[in-house]
C-alpha positions in Angstrom: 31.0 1.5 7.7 31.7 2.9 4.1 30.4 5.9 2.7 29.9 5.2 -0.8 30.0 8.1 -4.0 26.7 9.1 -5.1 27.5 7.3 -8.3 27.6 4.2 -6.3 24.3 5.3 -4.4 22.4 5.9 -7.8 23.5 2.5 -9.5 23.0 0.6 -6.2 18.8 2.0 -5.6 18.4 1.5 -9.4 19.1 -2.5 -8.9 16.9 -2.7 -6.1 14.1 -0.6 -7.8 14.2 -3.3 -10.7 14.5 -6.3 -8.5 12.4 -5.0 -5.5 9.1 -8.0 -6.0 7.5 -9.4 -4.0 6.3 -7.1 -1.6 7.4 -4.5 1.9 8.8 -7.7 4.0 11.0 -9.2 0.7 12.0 -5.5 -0.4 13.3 -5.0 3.2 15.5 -7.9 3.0 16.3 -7.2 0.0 17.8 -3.9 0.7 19.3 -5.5 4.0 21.4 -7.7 2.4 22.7 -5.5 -0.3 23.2 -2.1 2.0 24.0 -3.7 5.2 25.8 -6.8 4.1 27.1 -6.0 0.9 28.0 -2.7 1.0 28.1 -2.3 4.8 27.2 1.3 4.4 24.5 1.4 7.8 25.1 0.0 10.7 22.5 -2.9 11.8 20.8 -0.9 15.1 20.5 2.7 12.8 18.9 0.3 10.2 16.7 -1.0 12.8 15.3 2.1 14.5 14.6 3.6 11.0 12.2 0.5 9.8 10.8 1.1 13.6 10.1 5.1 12.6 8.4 4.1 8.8 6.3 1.5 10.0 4.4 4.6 12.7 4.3 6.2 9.5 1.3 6.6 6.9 2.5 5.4 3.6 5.0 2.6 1.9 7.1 1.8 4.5 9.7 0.2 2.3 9.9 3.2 -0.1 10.6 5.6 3.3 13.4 3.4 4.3 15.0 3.6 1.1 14.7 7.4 0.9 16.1 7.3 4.5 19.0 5.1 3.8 20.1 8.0 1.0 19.4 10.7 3.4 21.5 9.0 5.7 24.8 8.6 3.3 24.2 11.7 1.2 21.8 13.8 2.8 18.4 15.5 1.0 19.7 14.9 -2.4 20.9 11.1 -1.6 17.1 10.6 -0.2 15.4 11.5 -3.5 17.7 9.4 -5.5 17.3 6.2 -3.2 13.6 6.6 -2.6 12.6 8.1 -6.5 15.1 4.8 -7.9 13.1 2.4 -5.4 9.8 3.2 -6.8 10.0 4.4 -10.9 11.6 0.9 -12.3 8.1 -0.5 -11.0 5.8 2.4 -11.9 7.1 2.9 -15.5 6.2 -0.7 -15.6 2.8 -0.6 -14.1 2.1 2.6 -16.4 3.1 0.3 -19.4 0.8 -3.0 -18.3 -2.1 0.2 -17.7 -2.0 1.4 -21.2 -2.0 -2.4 -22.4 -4.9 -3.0 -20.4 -6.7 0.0 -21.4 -6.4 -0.7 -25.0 -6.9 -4.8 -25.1 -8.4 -5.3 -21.9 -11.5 -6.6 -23.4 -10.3 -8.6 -25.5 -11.6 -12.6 -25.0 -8.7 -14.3 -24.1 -6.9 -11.1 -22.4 -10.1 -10.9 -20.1 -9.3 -14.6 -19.4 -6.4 -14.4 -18.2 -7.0 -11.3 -15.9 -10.4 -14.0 -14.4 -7.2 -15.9 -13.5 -5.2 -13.4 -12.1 -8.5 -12.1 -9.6 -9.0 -15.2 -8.2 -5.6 -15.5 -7.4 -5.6 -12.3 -5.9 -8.3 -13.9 -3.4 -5.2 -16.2 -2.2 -2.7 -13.1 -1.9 -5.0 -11.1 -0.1 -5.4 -14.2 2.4 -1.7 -14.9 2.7 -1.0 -11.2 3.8 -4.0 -11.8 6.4 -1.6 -14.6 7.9 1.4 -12.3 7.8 0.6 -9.8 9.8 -1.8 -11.5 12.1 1.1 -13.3 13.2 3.2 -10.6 14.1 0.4 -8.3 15.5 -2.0 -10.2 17.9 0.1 -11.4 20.5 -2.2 -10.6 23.2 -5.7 -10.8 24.1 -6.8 -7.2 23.7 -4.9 -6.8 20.1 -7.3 -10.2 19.4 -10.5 -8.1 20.2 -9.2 -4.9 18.6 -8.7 -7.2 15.4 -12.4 -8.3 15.4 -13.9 -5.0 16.2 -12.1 -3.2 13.7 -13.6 -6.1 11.1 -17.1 -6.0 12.4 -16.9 -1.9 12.2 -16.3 -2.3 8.6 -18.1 -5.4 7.3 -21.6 -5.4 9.1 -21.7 -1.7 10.0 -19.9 -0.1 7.1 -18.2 2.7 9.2 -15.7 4.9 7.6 -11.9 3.1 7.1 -10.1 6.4 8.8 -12.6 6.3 11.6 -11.7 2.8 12.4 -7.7 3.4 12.2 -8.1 6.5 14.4 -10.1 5.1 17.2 -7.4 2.7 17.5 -4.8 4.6 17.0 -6.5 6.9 20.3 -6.8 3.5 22.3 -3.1 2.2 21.8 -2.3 5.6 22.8 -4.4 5.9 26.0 -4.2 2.4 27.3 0.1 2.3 27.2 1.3 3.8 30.6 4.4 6.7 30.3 7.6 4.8 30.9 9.5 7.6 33.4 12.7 6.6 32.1 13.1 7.7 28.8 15.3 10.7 28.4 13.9 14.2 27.7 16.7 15.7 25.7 15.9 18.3 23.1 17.0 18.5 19.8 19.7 21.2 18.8 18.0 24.5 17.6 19.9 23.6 13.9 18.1 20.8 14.4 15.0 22.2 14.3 15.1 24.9 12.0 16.4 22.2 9.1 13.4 20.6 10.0 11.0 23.0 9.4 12.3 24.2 6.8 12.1 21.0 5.2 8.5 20.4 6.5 7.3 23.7 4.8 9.7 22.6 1.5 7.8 19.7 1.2 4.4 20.8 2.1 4.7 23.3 -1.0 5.9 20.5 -2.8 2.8 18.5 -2.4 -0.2 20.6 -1.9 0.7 23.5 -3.8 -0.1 21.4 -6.9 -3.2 20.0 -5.2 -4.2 23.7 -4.7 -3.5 24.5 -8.7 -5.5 21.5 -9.7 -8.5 22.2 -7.6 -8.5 26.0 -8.2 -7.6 26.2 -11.8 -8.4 22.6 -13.6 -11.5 21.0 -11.0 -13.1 18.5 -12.6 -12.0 14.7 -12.6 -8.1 15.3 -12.3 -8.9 17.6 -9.2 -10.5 15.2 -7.3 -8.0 12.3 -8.0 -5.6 15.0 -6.4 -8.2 15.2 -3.6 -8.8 11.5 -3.0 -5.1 10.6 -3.3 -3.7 12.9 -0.8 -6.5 11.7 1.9 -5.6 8.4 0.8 -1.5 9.1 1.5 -2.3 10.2 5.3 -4.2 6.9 6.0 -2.0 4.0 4.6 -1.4 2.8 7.8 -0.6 -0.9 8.3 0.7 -1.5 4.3 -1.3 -0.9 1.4 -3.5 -4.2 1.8 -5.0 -1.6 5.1 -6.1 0.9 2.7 -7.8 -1.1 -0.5 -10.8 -2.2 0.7 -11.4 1.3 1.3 -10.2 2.6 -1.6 -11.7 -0.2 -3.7 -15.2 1.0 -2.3 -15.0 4.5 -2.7 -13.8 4.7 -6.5 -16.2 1.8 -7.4 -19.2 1.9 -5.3 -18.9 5.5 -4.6 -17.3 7.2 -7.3 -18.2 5.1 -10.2 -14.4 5.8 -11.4 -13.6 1.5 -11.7 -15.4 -1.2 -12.1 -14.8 -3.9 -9.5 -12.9 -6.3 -12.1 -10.9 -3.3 -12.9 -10.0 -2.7 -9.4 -8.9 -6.2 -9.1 -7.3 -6.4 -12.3 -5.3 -3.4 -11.2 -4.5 -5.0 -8.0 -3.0 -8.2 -9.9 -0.6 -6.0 -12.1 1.0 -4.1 -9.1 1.2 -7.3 -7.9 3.2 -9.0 -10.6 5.8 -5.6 -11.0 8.6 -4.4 -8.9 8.1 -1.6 -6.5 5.3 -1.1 -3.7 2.4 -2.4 -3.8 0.6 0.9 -3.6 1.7 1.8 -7.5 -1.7 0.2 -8.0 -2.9 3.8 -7.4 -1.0 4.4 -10.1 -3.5 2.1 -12.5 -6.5 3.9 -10.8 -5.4 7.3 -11.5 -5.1 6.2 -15.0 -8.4 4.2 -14.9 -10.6 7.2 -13.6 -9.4 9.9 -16.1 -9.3 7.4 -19.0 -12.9 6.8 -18.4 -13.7 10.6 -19.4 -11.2 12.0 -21.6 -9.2 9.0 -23.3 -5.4 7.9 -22.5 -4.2 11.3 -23.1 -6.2 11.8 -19.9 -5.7 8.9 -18.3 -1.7 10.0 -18.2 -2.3 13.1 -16.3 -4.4 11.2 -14.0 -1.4 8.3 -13.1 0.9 11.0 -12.6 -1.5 12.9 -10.3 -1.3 9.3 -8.3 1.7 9.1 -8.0 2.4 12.4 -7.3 -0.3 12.6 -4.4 0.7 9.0 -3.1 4.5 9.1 -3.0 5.7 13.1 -1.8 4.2 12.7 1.7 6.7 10.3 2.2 9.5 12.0 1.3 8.0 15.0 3.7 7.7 12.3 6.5 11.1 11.5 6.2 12.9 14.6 5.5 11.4 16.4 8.3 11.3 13.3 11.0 14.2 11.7 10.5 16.6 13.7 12.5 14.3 13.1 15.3 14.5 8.9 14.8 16.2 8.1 18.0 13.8 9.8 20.2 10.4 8.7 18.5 11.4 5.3 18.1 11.3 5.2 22.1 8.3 6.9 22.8 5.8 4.1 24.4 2.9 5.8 24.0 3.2 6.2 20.1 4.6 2.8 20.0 1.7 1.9 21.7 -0.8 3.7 19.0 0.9 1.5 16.4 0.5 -1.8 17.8 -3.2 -1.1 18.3 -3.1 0.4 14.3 -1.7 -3.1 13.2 -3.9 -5.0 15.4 -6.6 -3.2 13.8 -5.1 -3.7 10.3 -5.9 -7.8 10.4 -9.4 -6.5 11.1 -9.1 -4.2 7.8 -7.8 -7.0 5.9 -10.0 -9.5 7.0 -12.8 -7.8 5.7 -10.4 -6.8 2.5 -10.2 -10.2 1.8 -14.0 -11.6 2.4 -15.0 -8.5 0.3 -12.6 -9.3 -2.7 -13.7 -12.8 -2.1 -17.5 -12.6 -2.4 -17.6 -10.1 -5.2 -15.0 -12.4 -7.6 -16.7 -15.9 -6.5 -20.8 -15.0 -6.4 -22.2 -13.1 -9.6 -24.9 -11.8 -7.8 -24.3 -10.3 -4.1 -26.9 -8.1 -2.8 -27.6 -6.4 0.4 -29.6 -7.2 3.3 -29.9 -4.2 5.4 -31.5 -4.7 8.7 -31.6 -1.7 11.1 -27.8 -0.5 11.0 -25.9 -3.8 9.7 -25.5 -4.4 6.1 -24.6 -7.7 5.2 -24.0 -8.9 1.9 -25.8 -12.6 1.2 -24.1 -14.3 -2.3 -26.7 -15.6 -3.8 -25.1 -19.6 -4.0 -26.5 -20.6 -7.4 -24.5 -17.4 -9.0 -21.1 -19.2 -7.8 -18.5 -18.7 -10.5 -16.9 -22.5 -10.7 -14.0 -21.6 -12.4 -12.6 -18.6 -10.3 -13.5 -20.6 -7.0 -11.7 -23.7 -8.3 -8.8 -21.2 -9.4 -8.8 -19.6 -6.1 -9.1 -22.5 -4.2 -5.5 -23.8 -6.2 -4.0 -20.4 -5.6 -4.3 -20.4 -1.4 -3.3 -24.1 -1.7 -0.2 -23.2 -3.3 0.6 -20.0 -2.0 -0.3 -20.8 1.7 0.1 -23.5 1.9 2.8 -24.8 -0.2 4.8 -21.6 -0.3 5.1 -20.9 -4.1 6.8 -17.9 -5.5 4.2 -15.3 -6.2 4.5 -15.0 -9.9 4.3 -18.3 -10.2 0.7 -18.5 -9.0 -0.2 -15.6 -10.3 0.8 -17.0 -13.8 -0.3 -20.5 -13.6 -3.8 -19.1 -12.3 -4.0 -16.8 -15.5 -2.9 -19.7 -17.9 -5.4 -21.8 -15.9 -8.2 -19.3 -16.8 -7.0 -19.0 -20.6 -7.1 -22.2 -21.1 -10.4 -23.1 -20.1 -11.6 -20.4 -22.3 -10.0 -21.7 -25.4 -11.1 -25.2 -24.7 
């Protein structure tokens, strides 16, 4: 192995920040091939048990193996360059599609074309579904977890953390101790580096959370608030977590509406970086509705801010302690159930997105302590369902690059508006 300059570092994260599409599972390759087979800076099994300690963690999992990898070849400082590089090409981008479609979003054929992109979103949404209920249920009792966690959330509306903890508790309580695992503790050093970079980080992240609930309040406070909550539950990929945060900053909060929130999803969609920088757009959203772009500024950095330094505290303080986490059953076994749960979170992600873009009018039926929405059928939106329909054909099933869909599905939608 090579240990490259941090010249070399910093011009190597900045190419895989600008071509990092495609989301967690692409931007994982992508970094394998240029850090591991490229530059052969890691080895393959350090590689390994890193991706294996940021997928048990809350947050992007890509973005923490990046700021890993720099930790790993030049220590705090190479960290912050790999993981700041993997995730500002993509959310100066996002920022700039934001402001576009803050000013010219309503705009006839600009509207169109974003009709397009939600629909397509339908069949992304899906395809993810397929993913990662592939790798996660493997057995019988991750099957059952799966449709609990769905049923919890669709028909019975319980919170989204609720639902990730109670199986985070079962994993945990149904894997047996194995009695072989070494008990070897860390060095004091060790220990005291981690702290201190525990408490670093900590500081980093709520002390402005603190100063914006104490001193400002008001709208930019609580996207602070909802942000951070929103950073220690991202389990499972982002797809996990917007269903929940779709319904709390539209249905709850009032911040989006729901075409927004899809249109937001379709623009983090179509830019490099994690798929998460659509927090980014919401931020944005939610203090542009009460005090204009100026606003709207403050509240995408807030976003980002809230949604990306937990990771770099996860990492800093837990990655000297990879080798022994990484073989802990019983954690291993809270994350299986988490991702089995997760296909349950983005089942219902996906029926939600789909019934609210497809049916105009969706009410509630409310009887005893389910809720179930009924589409009312003669409110079908043709055009989106036929659009949609396209989309998961091509995407799904015929494997078509993602931009591709996404653009032939907004051209689609334009042109049917012009004709």
């Amino acid at each position: 192995m090579t240990q490259p300059s941090l010249s070399e570092l910093t011009r190597s994260f900045a190419g895989i920040g600008v071509l990092s599409f495609g989301g967690p599972a692409a931007q994982i390759a992508l970094m394998h091939r240029v850090i591991l087979d490229e530059k052969q800076w890691v080895e393959e099994a350090d590689y390994l048990r890193a991706l294996s300690f940021c997928m048990l963690l809350p947050g992007p999992e890509a973005m923490q193996l990046a700021t890993w990898i720099g930790w790993r070849l030049h220590g705090v400082r190479g960290g912050l360059i790999a993981g700041a590089l993997f995730v500002l090409p993509g959310a100066l981008v996002v920022l700039g599609l934001t402001l576009l479609y803050a000013a010219f979003g309503e705009v006839p054929l600009v509207k169109a074309l974003f009709t397009g992109v939600q629909a397509a979103v339908i069949a992304v949404v899906l395809e993810a579904l397929i993913k990662v209920s592939r790798r996660a249920l493997k057995t019988r009792e991750a099957n059952l977890i799966a449709v609990a966690a769905f049923l919890a959330l669709f028909l019975f509306k319980l919170p989204f953390p609720l639902v990730i903890l109670t199986a985070a508790i079962w994993g945990y309580l149904r894997t047996p101790v194995s009695p072989g695992i070494p008990d070897r503790p860390a060095p004091p050093q060790v220990l005291v580096r981690s702290l201190k970079a525990a408490a670093t980080w900590l500081a980093i992240w709520l002390l402005p959370l603190a100063a914006l609930v104490l001193l400002v309040g008001g709208r930019l406070a609580d996207i602070g608030v909802f942000f951070s909550k929103l950073a220690i539950l991202t389990f499972g990929g982002a797809y996990a977590v917007l269903a929940w945060m779709a319904q709390e900053v539209v249905e709850d909060k009032g911040w989006l509406t729901l075409t927004q929130m899809m249109d937001g999803l379709g623009l983090a969609e179509t830019t490099p970086g994690p798929l998460i920088l659509v927090n980014q757009f919401v931020g944005f959203m939610a203090a542009n509705q009460i005090g204009g772009w100026q606003l709207g500024l403050a509240g995408a950095g807030i976003a980002l801010w809230m949604t990306f330094i937990p990771s770099f505290l996860f990492i800093f303080t837990g990655a000297p302690f990879i080798d022994r986490l990484t073989h802990m059953p019983r954690l291993s076994g809270a994350l299986a159930a988490i991702t089995a749960a997760v296909v349950g979170v983005i089942a219902n992600l996906s029926l939600w997105f789909a019934l609210h873009v497809l049916f105009a009018t969706l009410p509630d039926a409310n009887l005893g302590i389910l809720h179930l929405p009924l589409p009312d059928p003669t409110s079908l939106r043709v055009l989106p369902a036929l659009i949609a329909v396209g989309a998961t054909l091509a995407l799904v099933w015929r494997h078509w690059p993602l931009l591709i869909v996404l653009g032939l599905s907004a051209l689609a939608s334009a042109l049917a508006a012009v004709v």
